[in-house]
N, C-alpha and C positions, 0 to 999 in steps of 0.2 A: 141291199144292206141289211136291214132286219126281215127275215125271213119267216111268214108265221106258217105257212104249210108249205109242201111240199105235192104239187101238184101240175101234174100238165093236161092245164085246161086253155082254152081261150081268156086272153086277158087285154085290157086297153088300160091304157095309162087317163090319171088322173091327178092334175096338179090344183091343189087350191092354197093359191096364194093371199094375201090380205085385197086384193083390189078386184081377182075373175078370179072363175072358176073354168078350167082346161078339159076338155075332154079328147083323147085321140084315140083311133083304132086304127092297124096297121097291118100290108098283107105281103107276107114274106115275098119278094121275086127274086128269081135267078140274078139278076144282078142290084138289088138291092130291094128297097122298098117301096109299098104303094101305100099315100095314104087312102083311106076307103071311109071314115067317120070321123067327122066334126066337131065341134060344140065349143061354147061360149057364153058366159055370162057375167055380166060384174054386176059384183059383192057391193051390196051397202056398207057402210064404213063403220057401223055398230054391229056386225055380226063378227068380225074377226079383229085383231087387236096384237101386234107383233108377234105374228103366227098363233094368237090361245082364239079358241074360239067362245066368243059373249054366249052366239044366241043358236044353240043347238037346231031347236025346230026349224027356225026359220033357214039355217042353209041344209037342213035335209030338204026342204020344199026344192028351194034352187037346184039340189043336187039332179031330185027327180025331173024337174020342169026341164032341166039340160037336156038329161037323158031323154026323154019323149020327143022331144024338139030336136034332137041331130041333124045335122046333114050327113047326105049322103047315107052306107046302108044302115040298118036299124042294131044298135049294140044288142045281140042275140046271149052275153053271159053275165054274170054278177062277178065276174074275177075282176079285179083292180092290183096295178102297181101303182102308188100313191105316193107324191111328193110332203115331205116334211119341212118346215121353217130353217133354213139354214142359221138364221140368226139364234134360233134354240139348242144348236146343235155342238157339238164337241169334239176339234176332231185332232188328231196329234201320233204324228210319226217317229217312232222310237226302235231302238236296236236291241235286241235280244239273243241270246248265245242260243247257239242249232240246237232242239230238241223236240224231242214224239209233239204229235200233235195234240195229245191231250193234256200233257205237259204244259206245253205253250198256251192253251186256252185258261189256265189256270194262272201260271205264271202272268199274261196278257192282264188279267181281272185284278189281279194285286196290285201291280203295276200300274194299272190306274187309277187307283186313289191317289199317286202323286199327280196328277194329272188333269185331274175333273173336280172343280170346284162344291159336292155335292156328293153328299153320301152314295156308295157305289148301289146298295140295295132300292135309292130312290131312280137310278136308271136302267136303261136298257144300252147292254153292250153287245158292240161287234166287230170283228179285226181282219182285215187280210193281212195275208203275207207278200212284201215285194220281191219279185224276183231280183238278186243279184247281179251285180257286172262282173263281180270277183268270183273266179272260178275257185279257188282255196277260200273263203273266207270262212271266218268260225264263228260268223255272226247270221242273221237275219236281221231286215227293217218290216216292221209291223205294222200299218195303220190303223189306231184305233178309231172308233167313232163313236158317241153317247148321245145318246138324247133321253130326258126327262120321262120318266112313264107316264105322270099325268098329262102331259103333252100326246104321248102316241096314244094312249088310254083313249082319251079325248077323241083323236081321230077315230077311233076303231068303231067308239059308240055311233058315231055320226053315219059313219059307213053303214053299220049293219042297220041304226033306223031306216037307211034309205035302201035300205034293199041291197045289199052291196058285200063281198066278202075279198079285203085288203088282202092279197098276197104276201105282199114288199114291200117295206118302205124306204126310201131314198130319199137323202135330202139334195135341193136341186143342183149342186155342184158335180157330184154323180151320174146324176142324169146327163146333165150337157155338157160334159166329156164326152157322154157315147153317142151324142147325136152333133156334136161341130168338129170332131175329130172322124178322121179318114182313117179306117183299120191299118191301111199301109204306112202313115205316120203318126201311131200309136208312143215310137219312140222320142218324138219331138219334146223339145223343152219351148215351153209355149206357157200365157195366162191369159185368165178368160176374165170377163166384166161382164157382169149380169144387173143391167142398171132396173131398177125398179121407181116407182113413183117417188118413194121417199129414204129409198137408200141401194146398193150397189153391194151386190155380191164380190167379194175379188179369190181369184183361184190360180194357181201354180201346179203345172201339170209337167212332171219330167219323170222319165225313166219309168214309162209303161203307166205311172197313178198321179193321182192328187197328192202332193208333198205339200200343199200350204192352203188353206184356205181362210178369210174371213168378211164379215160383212164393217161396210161405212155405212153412215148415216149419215147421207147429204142427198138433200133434194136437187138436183142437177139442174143449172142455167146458166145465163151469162157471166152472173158475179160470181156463182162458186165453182165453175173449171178448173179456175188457176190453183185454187185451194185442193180440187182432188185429183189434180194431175201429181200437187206435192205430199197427196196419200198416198198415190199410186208407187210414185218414186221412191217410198218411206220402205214401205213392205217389199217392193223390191230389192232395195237393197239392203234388208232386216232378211230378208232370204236365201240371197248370194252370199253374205257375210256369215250366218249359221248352217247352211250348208256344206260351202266351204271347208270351215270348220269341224262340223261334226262328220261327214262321208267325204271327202275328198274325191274319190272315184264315183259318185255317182254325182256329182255338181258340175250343172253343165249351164251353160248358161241361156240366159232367157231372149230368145229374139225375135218374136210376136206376139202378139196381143191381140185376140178375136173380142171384140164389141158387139154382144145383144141384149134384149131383154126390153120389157115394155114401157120403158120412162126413158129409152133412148128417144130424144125431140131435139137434138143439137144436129145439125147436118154438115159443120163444122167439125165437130170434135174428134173424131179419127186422125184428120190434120193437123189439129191444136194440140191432142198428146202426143203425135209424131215426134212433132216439133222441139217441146217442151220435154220430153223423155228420151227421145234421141232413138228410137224403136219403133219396126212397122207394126203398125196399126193398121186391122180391114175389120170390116164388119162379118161377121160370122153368117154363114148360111147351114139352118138346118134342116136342109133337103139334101147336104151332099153326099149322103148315104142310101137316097132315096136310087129310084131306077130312073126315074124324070126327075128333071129339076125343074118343073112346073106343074102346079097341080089348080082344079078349079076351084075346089073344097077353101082353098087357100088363097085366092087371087084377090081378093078384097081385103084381107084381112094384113095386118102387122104380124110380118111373116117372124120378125127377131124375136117375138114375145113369145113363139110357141116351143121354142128350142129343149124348156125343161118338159113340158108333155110327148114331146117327141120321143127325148130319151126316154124317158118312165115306158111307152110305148113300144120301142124296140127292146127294151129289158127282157121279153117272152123267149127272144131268140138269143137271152147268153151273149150280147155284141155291146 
């Protein structure tokens, strides 16, 4: 997403969320992936704070203590693709009439001050282009996405104290598209739930990209289900209804739901939003890109919660 060099080095993904800190390293195979490097650690609950970080020092230490302590082989580069706080993030897909690519980057940056709540000079911007289903059309869909400078600023210093030099940065809905999606149904109209300790990513994925993204803030159990199955339901149909609307030929509709992330604790709840949503619901698996679907590196561990370091991780290979 935000790209600071341009470099083909060895790189591992690195996600640091409000609660752990993710480490993965991964090795291309002929038919897909191996994971090869480890790592883990949760975050005291004073070092990070709705993605800002408090207390710099202190999680460079953790960064390094990761690092040293991996499993499996020893991380041999300083390259990182790094995940950023979804909930910090800005993302919003818009139509634009065909023009040069320099054009469009310009026109893009305008264009988004209707858009971003936040002086555009105070972020950092960046857009793809969706491919089209219309073969005449005299349009382009664009997605934009923004995040805060002092926010990546932030990250950047933290990195390089620890010895460290960010390539990318992604924020995690990016990422786990490319790691719970199959390249072969890349075209699926599918959303994804990224439940966390104290709030749930939610993501809309049609037509090759992310068309919707945004975070709830519910701490997930028995009493609040019922309440976020009728979030769930809200933006779903705030989606079908404005898509609809504004692309007609690219609105397709939505008919599963991948469930992961590391505040999934309901063993229930796949079946309670079935039910309740009227939509298959499975829990997502993000090894299905991999060459094994079992690994040892991993076999202790909460396999749903690694889904966004995964992706950051396979990000080296463009996939």
């Amino acid at each position: 997403m935000f790209n600071f060099l341009e470099l083909k080095e060895d790189i591992f993904g690195l996600d640091l969320s409000g609660s752990s800190l993710k480490i993965v390293n991964l090795k291309k195979k002929r038919k897909g992936f191996e994971l090869i490097s480890l790592g883990e650690t949760e975050i005291p609950e004073n070092l990070m704070e709705n993605g800002i970080i408090k207390d710099e020092d202190a999680l460079v230490k953790i960064i390094k203590s990761t690092i040293k302590s991996i499993k499996g082989q020893k991380i041999k580069t300083k390259y990182i693709v790094a995940s950023l706080p979804e909930e910090k993030s800005f993302l919003q897909v818009i139509q634009m009439p065909k023009m040069e690519k320099r054009e469009l980057a310009l026109a893009v940056s305008l264009e988004a001050e209707n858009y971003i709540p936040l002086p555009i000079e105070e972020v950092y911007l960046d857009f793809y282009t969706v491919p089209s289903v219309e073969k005449n059309s005299n349009h382009i869909e664009v997605i934009m996405v923004a995040m805060p400078k002092k926010i990546i600023d932030s990250y950047v210093s933290c990195f390089k104290k620890a010895g460290l030099t960010p390539i990318i940065f992604e924020t995690e809905s990016f990422a786990m598209i490319r790691s719970l999606i199959k390249k072969d149904e890349k075209n699926s109209s599918l959303a994804l739930i990224n439940i966390g300790k104290n709030d749930a990513n939610f993501i809309i994925f049609s037509g090759n990209f992310i068309r919707f993204s945004c975070s709830i803030p519910v701490s997930l159990n028995e009493e609040t289900k019922t309440e976020f199955a009728k979030q769930i339901d809200k933006y779903l149909n705030f989606y079908c209804d404005h898509s609809s609307y504004e692309n007609p030929s690219n609105s397709q509709e939505i008919n599963k739901i991948l469930i992961c992330g590391e505040g999934f604790i309901l063993k229930d709840l796949p079946e309670f939003l079935s039910k309740k949503l009227k939509i298959s619901i499975e829990l997502s698996n993000p090894l299905i890109n991999f060459s094994s679907k079992k690994t040892k590196l991993l076999k202790e561990k909460n396999i749903l919660s690694f889904a966004t370091v995964i992706g950051l991780a396979m990000r080296e290979n463009n996939i």
